[in-house]
N, C-alpha and C positions, 0 to 999 in steps of 0.2 A: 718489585712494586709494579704495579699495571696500571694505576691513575684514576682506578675509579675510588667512589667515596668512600669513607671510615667512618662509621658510626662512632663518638664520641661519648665518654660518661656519661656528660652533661647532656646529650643530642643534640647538637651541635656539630654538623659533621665537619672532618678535616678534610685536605685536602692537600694531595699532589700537586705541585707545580711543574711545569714543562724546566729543564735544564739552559743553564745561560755558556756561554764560552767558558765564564771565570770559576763553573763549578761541574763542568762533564765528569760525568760516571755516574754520581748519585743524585737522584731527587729529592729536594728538600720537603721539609713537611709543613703546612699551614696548621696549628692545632692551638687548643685551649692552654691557659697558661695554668702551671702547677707550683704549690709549694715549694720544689725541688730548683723552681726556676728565677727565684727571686735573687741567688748573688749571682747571676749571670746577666738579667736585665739590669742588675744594679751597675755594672762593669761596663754594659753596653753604653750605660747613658754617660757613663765614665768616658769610654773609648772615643766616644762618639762628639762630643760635647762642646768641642771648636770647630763649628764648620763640615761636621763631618771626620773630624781627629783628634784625639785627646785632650781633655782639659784641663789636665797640669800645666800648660804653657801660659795656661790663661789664669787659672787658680786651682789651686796644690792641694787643696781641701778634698780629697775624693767621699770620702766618708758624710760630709755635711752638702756636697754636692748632688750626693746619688740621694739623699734624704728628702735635700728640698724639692726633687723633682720625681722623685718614684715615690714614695712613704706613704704618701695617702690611698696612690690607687690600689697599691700592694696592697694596704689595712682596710678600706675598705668600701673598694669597688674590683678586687680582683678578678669577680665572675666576667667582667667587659677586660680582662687581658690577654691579648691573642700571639703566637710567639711564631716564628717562624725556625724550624730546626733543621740542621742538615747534619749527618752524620753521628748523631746522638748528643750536638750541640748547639746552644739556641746562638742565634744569629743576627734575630732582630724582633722587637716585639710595636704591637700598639696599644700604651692604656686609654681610658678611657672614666670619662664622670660623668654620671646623666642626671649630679646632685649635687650645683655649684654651692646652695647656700652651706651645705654639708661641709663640702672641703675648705671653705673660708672658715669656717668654726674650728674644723680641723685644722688646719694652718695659724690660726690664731692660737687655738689651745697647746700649739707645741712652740710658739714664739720665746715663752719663758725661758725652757730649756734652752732652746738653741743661738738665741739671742748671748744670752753669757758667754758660750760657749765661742761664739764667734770672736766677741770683742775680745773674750783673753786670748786666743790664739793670734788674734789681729796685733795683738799687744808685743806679743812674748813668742811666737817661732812661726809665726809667716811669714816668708821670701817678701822682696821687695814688690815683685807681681803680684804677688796674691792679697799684699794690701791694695794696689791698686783694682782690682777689680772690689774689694771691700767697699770702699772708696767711690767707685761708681754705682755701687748696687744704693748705697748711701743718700747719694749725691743727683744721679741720675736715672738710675734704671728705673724707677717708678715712674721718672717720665717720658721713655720711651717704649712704649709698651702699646700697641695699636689697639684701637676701640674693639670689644667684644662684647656677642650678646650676655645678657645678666642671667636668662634664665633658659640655657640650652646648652645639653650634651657637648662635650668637646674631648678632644684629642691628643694623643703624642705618642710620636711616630723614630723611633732611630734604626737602623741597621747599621751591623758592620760596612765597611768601604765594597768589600767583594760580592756583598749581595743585593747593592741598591740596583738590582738590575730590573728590566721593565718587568718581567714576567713574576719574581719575586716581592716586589714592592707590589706589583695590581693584586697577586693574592690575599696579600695579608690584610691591603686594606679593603677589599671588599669580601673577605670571609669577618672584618671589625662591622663595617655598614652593615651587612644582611645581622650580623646579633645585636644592633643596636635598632634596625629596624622590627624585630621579633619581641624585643622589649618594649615597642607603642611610641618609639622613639620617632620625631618629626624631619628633622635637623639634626646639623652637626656641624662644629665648627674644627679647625684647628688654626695654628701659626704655622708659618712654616718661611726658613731664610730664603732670600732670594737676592740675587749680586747684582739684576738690573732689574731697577723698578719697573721700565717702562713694558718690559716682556714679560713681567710678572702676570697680569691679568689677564692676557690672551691663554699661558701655558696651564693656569688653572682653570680657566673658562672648558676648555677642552677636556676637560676631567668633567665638568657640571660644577668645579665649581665657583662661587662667586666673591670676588675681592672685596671685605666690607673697609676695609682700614689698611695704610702701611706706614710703617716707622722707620729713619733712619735708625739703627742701632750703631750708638760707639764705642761698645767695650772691647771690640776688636779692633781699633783703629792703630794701637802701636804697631798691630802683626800683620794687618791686612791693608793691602795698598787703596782698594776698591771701597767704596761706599757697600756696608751691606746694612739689610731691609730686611724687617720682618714684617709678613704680612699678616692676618687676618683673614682666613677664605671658608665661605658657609656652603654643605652640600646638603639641596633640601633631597631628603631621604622618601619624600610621596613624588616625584621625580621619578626618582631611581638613583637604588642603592650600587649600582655599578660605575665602574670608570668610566663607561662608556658607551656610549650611547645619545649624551645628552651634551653637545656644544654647546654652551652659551654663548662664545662669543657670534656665531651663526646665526645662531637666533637672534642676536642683539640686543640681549639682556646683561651683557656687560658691559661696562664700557673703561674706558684705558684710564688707569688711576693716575693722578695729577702730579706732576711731577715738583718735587720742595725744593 
């Protein structure tokens, strides 16, 4: 491999990343996401899904977990799914929506289904944790959820553990920015955890991007000692679609979210 670019089916080129400690010898690849790649992003968001580690500790539901959070963009916004592979296996992807009222219909129209489905297994072979996280999705997790825009593109982002490295993570997500910018796209939001608030908005100002909302989240709190937060942070993409470049906190267009 020699680093420079790959023409893509779609033209969209992929791209080489530089090598980190935790993966010398081969270089991973930035590319378009394929058919072939869907039980692997589905696994990822599996693996990935406590903090960064597996989400059976938290709930045991793998199959209705990877549903609720990959299925739409899979069906139908997969042309904005970008996967990052090393060694003929995918490793970390970013989907993406640039059609909120879309997926709320979609999400609604598959409520019927999975909604039963839940409450009998809730009923009749979920472990004691997995009701409780039920229990909170129930109870609270609607109202924990930090303000987002209603009608702009958004995100989601996981990698395995061994490959959130700097060089890995800036490809992927700015090989996602530049095709969502080539799409007429403005903006971008996504969420993303964060275990102190008040570091929160400096560490994404420095990326460009800006803190619109954060939420304490508690459906970690039996396993996690710390308070953790989910943010809300918007990259305007006529800006600039890269990591870097554009400090806001420098410029002072951020300013440090209030603490609850």
């Amino acid at each position: 491999m020699n680093g420079k670019k790959k023409a893509s089916p779609t033209g969209l080129s992929t791209r080489h990343i530089e090598m980190s400690d935790e993966i010398q010898g081969s270089v991973p690849l930035i590319r378009l996401y394929e058919e072939k790649d869907r039980e692997a992003v589905r696994n990822i968001c599996c693996e990935t899904g406590f903090l960064g580690k597996a989400i059976d500790q938290v709930f045991s539901d793998r199959e209705l977990f990877a549903d609720f959070l990959t299925e739409y963009y899979l069906d139908r916004e997969k042309d904005l799914a970008v996967v990052l592979e090393f060694e003929g296996r995918v490793e970390g992807y970013i989907l993406g929506c640039r059609f909120p009222e879309k997926k709320t219909a979609y999400e609604l129209g598959k409520l019927p289904g999975r909604i039963p489905r839940l409450i009998r297994r809730y009923l009749f072979s979920y472990p004691a944790h997995s009701r409780r996280y039920v229990e909170w999705l129930a109870w609270r997790g609607w109202r924990e959820v930090p303000e987002t825009p209603k009608k702009m593109a958004h995100m989601h982002i996981n990698l395995r553990p061994g490959f959130k490295n700097v060089s890995g993570t800036r490809a992927l997500i700015e090989t996602f920015l530049k095709l969502l910018a080539d799409k007429g796209e403005k903006a971008v939001y996504g969420q993303m955890v964060v275990f102190e608030k008040r570091r929160g908005p400096r560490m994404f100002a420095r990326y460009g991007f800006e803190v619109k909302d954060a939420v304490e989240v508690t459906k970690y709190k039996a396993l996690v000692g710390d308070p953790v937060y989910l943010f809300t942070v918007i990259k305007d993409l006529g800006r600039n679609v890269s990591l870097y470049g554009t400090d806001l906190w420098k410029e002072g267009k951020q300013e440090p979210a209030e603490e609850s």
